[in-house]
C-alpha positions, 0 to 999 in steps of 0.5 A, a space after each residue: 264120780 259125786 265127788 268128781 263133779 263137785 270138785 269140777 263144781 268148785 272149781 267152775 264156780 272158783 273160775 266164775 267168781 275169779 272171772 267176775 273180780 279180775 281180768 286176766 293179763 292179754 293181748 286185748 289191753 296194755 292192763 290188767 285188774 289183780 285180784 285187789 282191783 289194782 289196774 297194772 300194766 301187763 309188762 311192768 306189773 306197777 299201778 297203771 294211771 290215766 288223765 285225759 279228756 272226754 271229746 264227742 265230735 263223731 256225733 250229735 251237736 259238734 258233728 251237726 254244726 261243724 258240718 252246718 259252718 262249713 268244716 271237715 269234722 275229719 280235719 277238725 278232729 285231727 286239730 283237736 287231738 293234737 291240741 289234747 296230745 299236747 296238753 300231755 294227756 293220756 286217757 281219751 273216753 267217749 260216750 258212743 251216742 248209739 241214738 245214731 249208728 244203731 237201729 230199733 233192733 240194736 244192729 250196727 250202722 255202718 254210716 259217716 258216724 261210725 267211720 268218725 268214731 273210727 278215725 278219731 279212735 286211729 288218731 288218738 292211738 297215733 299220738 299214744 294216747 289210750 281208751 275208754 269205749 263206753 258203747 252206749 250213752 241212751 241220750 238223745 241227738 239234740 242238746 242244746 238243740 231239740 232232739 229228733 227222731 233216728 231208727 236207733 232204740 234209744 230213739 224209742 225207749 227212754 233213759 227210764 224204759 232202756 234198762 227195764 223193757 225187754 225188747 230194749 234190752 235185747 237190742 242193746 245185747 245185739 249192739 254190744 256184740 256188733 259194735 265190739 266186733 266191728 273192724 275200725 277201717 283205720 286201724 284193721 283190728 276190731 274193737 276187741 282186738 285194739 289193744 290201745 282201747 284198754 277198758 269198756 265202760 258199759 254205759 253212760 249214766 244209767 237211770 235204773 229202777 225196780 229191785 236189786 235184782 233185777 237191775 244185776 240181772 240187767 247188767 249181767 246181761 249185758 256183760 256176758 254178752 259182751 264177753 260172749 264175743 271174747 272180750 277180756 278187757 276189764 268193764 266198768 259200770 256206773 254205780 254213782 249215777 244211781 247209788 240206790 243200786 250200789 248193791 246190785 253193781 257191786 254184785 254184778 259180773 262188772 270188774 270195776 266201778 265208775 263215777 262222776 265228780 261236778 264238785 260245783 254242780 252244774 248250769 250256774 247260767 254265769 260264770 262263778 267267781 269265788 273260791 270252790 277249792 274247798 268244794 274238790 279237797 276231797 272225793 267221798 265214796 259212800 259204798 265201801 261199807 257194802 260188803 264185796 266192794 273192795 277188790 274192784 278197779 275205780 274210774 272216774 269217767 267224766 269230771 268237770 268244776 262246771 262254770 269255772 274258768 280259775 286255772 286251780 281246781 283240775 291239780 286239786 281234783 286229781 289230788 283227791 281222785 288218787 288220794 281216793 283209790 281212781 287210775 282213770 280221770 277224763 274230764 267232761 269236756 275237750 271243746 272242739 276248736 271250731 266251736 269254743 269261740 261260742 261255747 255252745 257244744 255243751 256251756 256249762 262246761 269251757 276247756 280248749 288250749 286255745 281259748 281256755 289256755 290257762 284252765 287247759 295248762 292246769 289239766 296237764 298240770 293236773 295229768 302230771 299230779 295224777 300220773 307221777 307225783 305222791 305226796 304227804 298223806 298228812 296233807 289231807 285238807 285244804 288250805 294245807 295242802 295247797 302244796 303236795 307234791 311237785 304242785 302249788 295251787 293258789 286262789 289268790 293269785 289265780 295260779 297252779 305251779 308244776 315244779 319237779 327236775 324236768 318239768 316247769 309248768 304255770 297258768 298264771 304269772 309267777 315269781 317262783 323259780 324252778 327248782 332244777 333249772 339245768 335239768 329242765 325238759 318241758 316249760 309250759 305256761 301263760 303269762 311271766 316266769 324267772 324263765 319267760 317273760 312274754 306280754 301275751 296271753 296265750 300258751 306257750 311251750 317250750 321242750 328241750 330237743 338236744 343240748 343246744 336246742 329247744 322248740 318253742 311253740 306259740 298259741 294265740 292271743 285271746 279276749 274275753 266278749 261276754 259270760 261264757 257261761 251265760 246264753 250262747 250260740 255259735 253265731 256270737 262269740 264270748 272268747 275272740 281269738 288275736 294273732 298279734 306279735 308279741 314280745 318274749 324274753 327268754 332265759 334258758 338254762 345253759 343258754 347265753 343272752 345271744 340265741 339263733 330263733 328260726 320260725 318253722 311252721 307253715 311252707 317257708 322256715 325263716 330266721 328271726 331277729 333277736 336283741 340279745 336274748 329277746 324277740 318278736 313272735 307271733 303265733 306258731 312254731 319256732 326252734 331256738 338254739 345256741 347257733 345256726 349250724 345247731 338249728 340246721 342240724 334238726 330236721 323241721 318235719 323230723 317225728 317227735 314226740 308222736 308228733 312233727 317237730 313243725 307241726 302247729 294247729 291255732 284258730 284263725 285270726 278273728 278280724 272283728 274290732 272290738 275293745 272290752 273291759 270289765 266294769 267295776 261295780 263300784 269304785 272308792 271315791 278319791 283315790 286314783 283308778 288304773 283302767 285297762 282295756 282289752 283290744 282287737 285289731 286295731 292299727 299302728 296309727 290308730 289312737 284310743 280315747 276315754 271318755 269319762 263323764 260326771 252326771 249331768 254333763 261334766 266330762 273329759 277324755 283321756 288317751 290311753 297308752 298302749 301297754 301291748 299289742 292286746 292292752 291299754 290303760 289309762 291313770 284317772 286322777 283321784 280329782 275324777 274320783 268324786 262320790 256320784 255316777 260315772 259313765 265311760 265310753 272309749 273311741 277307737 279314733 282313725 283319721 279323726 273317725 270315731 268307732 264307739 264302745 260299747 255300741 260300736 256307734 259311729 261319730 264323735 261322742 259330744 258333738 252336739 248331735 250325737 244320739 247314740 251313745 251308750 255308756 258303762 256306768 259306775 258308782 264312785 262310793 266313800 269308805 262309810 257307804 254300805 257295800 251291799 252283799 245282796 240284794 233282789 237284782 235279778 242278776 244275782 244268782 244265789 245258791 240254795 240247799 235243797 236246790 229244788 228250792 225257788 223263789 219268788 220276788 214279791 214286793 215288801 210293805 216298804 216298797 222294795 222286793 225280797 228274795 221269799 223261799 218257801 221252805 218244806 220243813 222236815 228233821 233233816 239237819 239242814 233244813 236250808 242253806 243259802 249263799 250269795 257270792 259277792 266277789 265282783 261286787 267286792 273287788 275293788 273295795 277289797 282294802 277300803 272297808 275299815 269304816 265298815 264293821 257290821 253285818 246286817 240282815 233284812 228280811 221276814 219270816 212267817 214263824 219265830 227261826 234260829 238262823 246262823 248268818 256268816 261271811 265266807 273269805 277267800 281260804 274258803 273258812 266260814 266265821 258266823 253268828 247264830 241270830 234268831 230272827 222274830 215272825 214277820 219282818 226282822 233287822 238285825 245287825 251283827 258286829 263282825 267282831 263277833 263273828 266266829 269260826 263255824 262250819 259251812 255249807 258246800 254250796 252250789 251243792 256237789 254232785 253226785 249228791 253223795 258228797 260232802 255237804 259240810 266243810 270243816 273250817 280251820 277254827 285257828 284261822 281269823 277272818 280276813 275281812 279285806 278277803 270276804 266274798 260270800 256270805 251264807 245262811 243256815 237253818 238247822 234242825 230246831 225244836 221250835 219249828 212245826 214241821 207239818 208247815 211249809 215255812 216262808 223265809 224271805 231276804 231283802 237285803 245283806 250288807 256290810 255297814 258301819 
């Protein structure tokens, strides 16, 4: 009988431990975790992956100002899951925001919130789309905006107190149960049930104290009573937020691990300009040392390069995710379409199809990268593997490429052919291509519907208003939406220069006129075909793709009048200036004037051609390129009425009355002035390592301010780093700097210090030169020529702070001088330094000089 109760004891704890590791195959999921931790699909048995977007729109902010401006949230999330279907995604995760739909006791609300979640979950299984829950966020209702008081628990116990207070913790018990019970009304299966939910994350960036114990004791709990209700889906628990506790995660009841990657940290307050590709080349996981780690599912639940617009760095994240084991990625967040005008839901992060539509191609780039492509495991660091796969991703042309039989995608201009023409299914992309050539911005796709017929889909213009990572909220715009007719030039394989185009969104279908194998489109959907009889053999409401074929959703038309420009810091002096402007709503007749002036009162104007319905440009000769200050201001001119930017003031701009005048204004430099990398304007955002450092702007004996530090001196081997992007400054001096050889450095230092000072170019290498800087104040200049290649700083420093802070710079490289666009600063471990001291490091100017 002993021996019968231990050979039940051995197979009980067999059983537990088996439990605890994998998740079985069931109806519950479209997957399962196999013993090594691999998640598979339940019917094939191959590596399931999964790319997708976070989207929060049933709770908190978007649910609240959507209300507040007057939209249905039901109609606004059925415009937002289509746009995401579109972008080929498969993955959906949300943080549900318990705050709202639980009280102090952790029982479930049935309010308009949770009816929300329900409907957004119902479309997203609609369009084939799977799910990650993660029932609990602990975060409050308000941000951006102050957070009020509700009756959930998370309204009385903080991030700090949820994990460790037992009243807390079981409310959150009583919550998993009922919210994993709960019958979504749209779907009539609970939670459990719903297979298109696949997984469960258990909560949102948990903020843990107390001992390893403890917190495995907490998230056993919490497990157990999930699966106490007859869950047999696969959980996840977050080990990155708080690796300290790495152990107490990787012994827990959890089947899977999940983590974060913001490679460009967050809240820059401005948009950052410069080359982070080097920042994502790799995802480093710290934890695979502790013993029990492997054999574990990876999810990474939310990603982001947060204050990036460049169309690059989501292909070269996904790279890095299955290069380090994930088959999950969503990226943190959708925009909702009513909002992303302001980008006010969350600002650091701006990605809509929209409004972002170059950044939002290169997630479905990316989603095709981390679903279906493999690729040389030799190609393991940036530059190099620039090309993997199907995929290019460039910096310089501000461009990611999808290239395989079936699919072409683009974010940017390309001359890159596909490599399959005849084969071709799926064209999407902004800008020209040797397939289309379209003179607007926005997306577009194009997907093969039978032999002789394609479906073109059309997304508005848009124009830039101001820094969308800057200060918003919902009543300013930074991106403004345009419905202008466009002109498109097609060259489908198989098709003649001769095709039949029928515009079928909206009531009425209708034929447009073509010229050969070009049109006029303005936005929406439209079927092209070899012939009419073939455009009537498609039915436009027919289902497609969990979709309608005519189915379409844009922004309205925003009938502001604006003109926008991007002015340049400085310009070189005698050479001829292309200027393009941007414009808004501006009629057929309707002329646009440039105004130029030299201080005091030489001026002249300049009327500027139309290039498109969005852009004009106007030739300035080099004769109006002399070295001083220029002013511009544009007129828009309608029936000898002037309307005036920036200001929008009213008036002839040089009558002799006019007081309200506003200019941009630039500085016209010869190749021999100092191009200044940095200096103490406030509007320079340099980044620091640790970057709990401040600074502050005392004035110099000299009269001019200097960037002081205070420095904590310790034995780490970076003691402080620091970096200024210079990109704008630099744009338009790129290829005028052969007078210009030196680098220089002023600033003080309150004890004798080693200092390595260097430039970063665009393929993210570093070249420098260790310098020691004298006590008290220091001037030193450097000759480029003796700059060499060093390993630099990740700055902004990536979170979770567990990665990476050095990157290997290709030491065959040369610096490219005509492509430098940070410049950086290290001190390191030295013996010299008294490190009971806090040492002062200030920095009052860098340049290039001659």
């Amino acid at each position: 009988m002993r021996k019968f109760y231990s050979f039940i004891s051995i197979i009980f704890f067999c059983v537990q431990y088996s439990y605890a590791q994998l998740t079985p195959k069931t109806s519950q999921s479209e997957v399962y975790l196999d013993k090594n931790g691999i998640l598979k699909n339940t019917v094939t048995d191959q590596p399931a992956y999964y790319l997708g977007v976070n989207y929060t729109e049933p709770f908190v902010f978007g649910y609240r100002n959507q209300k507040k401006l007057g939209y249905d949230i039901y109609k606004a999330m059925e415009q937002d899951v289509y746009h995401i279907h579109r972008l080929g995604v498969n993955a959906f995760r949300i943080h549900v925001f318990d705050i709202e739909i639980s009280d102090l006791k952790g029982n479930l609300l049935e309010n308009d919130h949770l009816n929300a979640l329900d409907y957004l979950i119902s479309l997203f299984e609609k369009r084939g789309i799977k799910i990650i829950l993660t029932p609990l966020a602990f975060w409050g209702n308000g941000y951006p905006e102050k957070d009020t008081k509700t009756a959930g628990f998370s309204s009385t116990y903080d991030k700090g107190k949820v994990t460790v207070e037992e009243p807390a913790i079981k409310a959150q018990k009583n919550y998993l149960k009922q919210l994993l019970k709960h019958k979504n009304s749209y779907t009539n299966k609970n939670y459990i049930e719903d297979a298109n939910i696949i997984a469960f994350e258990v909560n949102n960036e948990p903020n843990h104290s107390g001992t390893i114990d403890s917190v495995q004791s907490y998230i056993d709990r919490l497990i157990m009573a999930m699966k106490s209700v007859g869950c047999k889906k696969p959980i996840y628990y977050n080990i990155s937020e708080s690796p300290k506790f790495a152990k107490a995660v990787i012994n827990s009841k959890a089947n899977g691990y999940s983590m974060q990657w913001y490679p460009t940290r967050l809240l820059s307050g401005h948009t950052l300009l410069d080359n982070n590709l080097p920042n994502v080349n790799h995802y480093y996981i710290p934890f695979d040392t502790i013993p029990g780690f492997k054999g574990k599912g990876r999810i990474v639940y939310e990603f982001e390069s947060a204050d990036v617009l460049q169309p690059i760095m989501y292909p070269m994240m996904a790279k890095s995710f299955k290069d380090a084991g994930f088959q999950w990625a969503t990226q943190f967040e959708y925009d909702p379409m009513n909002l992303a005008n302001s980008n006010t839901e969350y600002g650091t992060h701006y990605m809509n199809l929209a409004y972002t539509p170059d950044k939002a191609l290169s997630l479905l780039i990316a989603g095709k990268v981390f679903r279906n492509d493999s690729w040389n495991p030799e190609d393991k660091t940036y530059p190099k593997d620039s090309i993997f796969g199907h995929t290019l991703v460039s910096y310089k042309q501000q461009l990611s490429v999808y290239n395989s039989d079936t699919d072409f995608i683009y974010t940017n201009t390309t001359e890159i052919s596909p490599i399959a023409k005849n084969k071709l299914v799926h064209i999407a992309g902004a800008g020209n291509s040797p397939i289309v050539t379209y003179n607007g911005n926005g997306a577009y796709f194009l997907d093969k519907i039978s032999d002789n017929t394609w479906r073109l889909e059309v997304m508005p213009d848009y124009i830039q208003l101001a820094d969308p990572f800057g200060k918003t909220n919902i009543h300013q715009s930074v991106r403004q939406i345009i419905w202008n007719e466009n002109q498109l030039t097609l060259n489908l394989p198989n098709f003649s220069n001769n095709y039949c185009i029928k515009k079928i969104d909206g009531e009425n279908s209708k034929l447009i006129a073509t010229n050969g194998n070009t049109t006029q489109v303005t936005p929406g959907v439209y079927l092209i075909a070899t012939s009419k009889n073939e455009l009537d053999k498609i039915s436009t409401d027919a289902s497609w793709n969990n979709q309608k074929i005519n189915e379409f959703v844009a922004p309205v038309q925003d009938t502001t009048e604006n003109i926008v420009w991007n002015t340049p810091k400085e310009l070189p002096a005698n050479k001829d200036w292309n200027f393009k402007i941007q414009v808004t709503n501006i009629q057929p007749n309707d002329s646009i004037v440039l105004w130029i002036r030299h201080f005091p009162d030489d001026y002249h104007s300049y009327v500027m051609q139309r290039l498109n319905a969005r852009e004009y440009e106007a030739k300035i000769p080099k004769e109006w390129m002399q070295s001083g200050e220029m002013s511009i201001q544009i007129s828009r001119v309608r029936n000898w009425n002037y309307l005036n930017f920036p200001g929008k003031n009213i008036g002839n701009p040089y009558d002799w009355d006019q007081i309200n005048n506003n200019y941009s204004t630039i500085k016209i430099v010869d190749k021999s002035t100092d191009l200044v990398l940095f200096n103490t304007s406030p509007n320079l955002y340099p980044r620091v390592f640790p970057d709990t450092l401040k600074f502050q702007l005392p004035i110099t004996n000299t009269g001019n301010l200097i960037q002081n530090y205070a420095i904590t001196l310790n034995a780490n081997e970076v003691i402080f780093g620091w970096e200024n992007s210079f990109v704008s400054k630099i744009a338009n001096r790129r290829f005028d700097l052969d007078e210009l050889n030196h680098l220089e450095i002023k600033g003080n230092a309150n004890q004798d210090l080693t200092a390595t000072i260097g430039l970063i170019d665009a393929n993210g290498n570093y070249f420098a030169k260790n310098i020691h800087l004298n006590k008290g104040n220091f001037a030193q200049k450097i000759a480029l020529s003796d700059l060499e290649a060093k390993d630099r700083l990740l700055l902004p420093v990536p979170y979770p702070s567990f990665q990476k802070l050095w990157y290997k710079t290709d030491h065959s490289q040369k610096m490219e001088k005509n492509w430098i666009e940070k410049v950086q600063i290290q001190i390191l471990k030295q013996d010299n330094l008294q490190l009971a001291n806090t040492c002062t490091f200030g920095i009052e100017k860098i340049a290039l000089t001659k």
